[in-house]
MIROMAR-123477 format. One line per 8 residues: their letters; for each residue x negated, y negated, z negated of N, C-alpha, C. Coordinates in steps of 0.02 Angstrom, whole numbers, plus 50000, padded with zeros to 5 digits. Example, Ala and Ser with C-alpha at 12.3 -4.5 7.8 and 13.67 -1.06 7.14 Angstrom:
BEGIN
as) 49340 50284 49610 49385 50225 49610 49340 50165 49610 | 49358 50112 49646 49316 50053 49643 49355 49998 49606
//
This chain:
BEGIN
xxxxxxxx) 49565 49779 50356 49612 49796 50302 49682 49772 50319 | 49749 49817 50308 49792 49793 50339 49834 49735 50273 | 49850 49718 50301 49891 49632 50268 49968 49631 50236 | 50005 49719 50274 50062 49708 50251 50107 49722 50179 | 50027 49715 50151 50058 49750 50048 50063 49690 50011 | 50039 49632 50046 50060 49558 50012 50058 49510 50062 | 50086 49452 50025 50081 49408 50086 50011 49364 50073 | 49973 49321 50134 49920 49284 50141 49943 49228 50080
xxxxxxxx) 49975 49195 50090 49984 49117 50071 49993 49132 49989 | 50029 49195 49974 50045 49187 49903 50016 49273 49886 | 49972 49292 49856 49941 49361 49851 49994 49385 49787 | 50028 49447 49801 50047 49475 49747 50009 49504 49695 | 49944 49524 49709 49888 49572 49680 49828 49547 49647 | 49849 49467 49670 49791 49418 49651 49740 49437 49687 | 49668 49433 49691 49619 49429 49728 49604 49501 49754 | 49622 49503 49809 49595 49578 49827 49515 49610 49830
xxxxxxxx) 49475 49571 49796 49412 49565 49792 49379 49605 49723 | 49449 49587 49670 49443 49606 49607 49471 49662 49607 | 49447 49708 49562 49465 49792 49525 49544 49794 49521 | 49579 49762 49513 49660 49735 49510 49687 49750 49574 | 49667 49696 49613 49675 49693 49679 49647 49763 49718 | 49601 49807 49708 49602 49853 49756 49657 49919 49728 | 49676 49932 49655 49706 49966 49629 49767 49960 49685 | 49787 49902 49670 49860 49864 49691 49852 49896 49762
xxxxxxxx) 49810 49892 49821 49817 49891 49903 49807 49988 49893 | 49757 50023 49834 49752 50094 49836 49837 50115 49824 | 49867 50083 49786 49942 50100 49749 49984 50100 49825 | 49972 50047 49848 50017 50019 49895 50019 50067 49955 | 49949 50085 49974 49951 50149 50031 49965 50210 50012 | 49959 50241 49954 49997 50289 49916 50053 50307 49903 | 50076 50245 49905 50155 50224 49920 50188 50242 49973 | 50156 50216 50029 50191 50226 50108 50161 50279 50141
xxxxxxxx) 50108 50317 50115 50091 50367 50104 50136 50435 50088 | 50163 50411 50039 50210 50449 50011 50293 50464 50033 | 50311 50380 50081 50374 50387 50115 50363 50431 50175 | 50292 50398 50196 50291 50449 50269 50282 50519 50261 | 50251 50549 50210 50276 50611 50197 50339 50653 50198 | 50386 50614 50136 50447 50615 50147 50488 50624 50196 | 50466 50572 50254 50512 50559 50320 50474 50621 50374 | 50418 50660 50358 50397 50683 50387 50381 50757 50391
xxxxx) 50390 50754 50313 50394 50842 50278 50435 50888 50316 | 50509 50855 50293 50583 50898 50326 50563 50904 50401 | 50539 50883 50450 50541 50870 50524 50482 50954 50540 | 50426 50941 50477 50375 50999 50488 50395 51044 50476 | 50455 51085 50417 50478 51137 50382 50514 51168 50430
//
């Protein structure tokens, strides 16, 4: 699982173990998901 949607020492999402925490890391790749689209759409059109 990649690490870069919070940091180790201080979790933004609280326990990534809990229903919270996987919302939070599903949100988070949806997210950059969504820029790389963006950055990637115009280049395909």
């Amino acid at each position: 699982m990649p690490r870069w949607c919070w940091d180790e020492d201080e979790p933004l999402f609280g326990d990534v173990e809990s229903p919270a925490g996987g919302v939070a890391i599903a949100g988070c790749s949806a997210l950059i998901a969504l820029v790389a689209l963006l950055v990637i759409g115009p280049a395909l059109v």
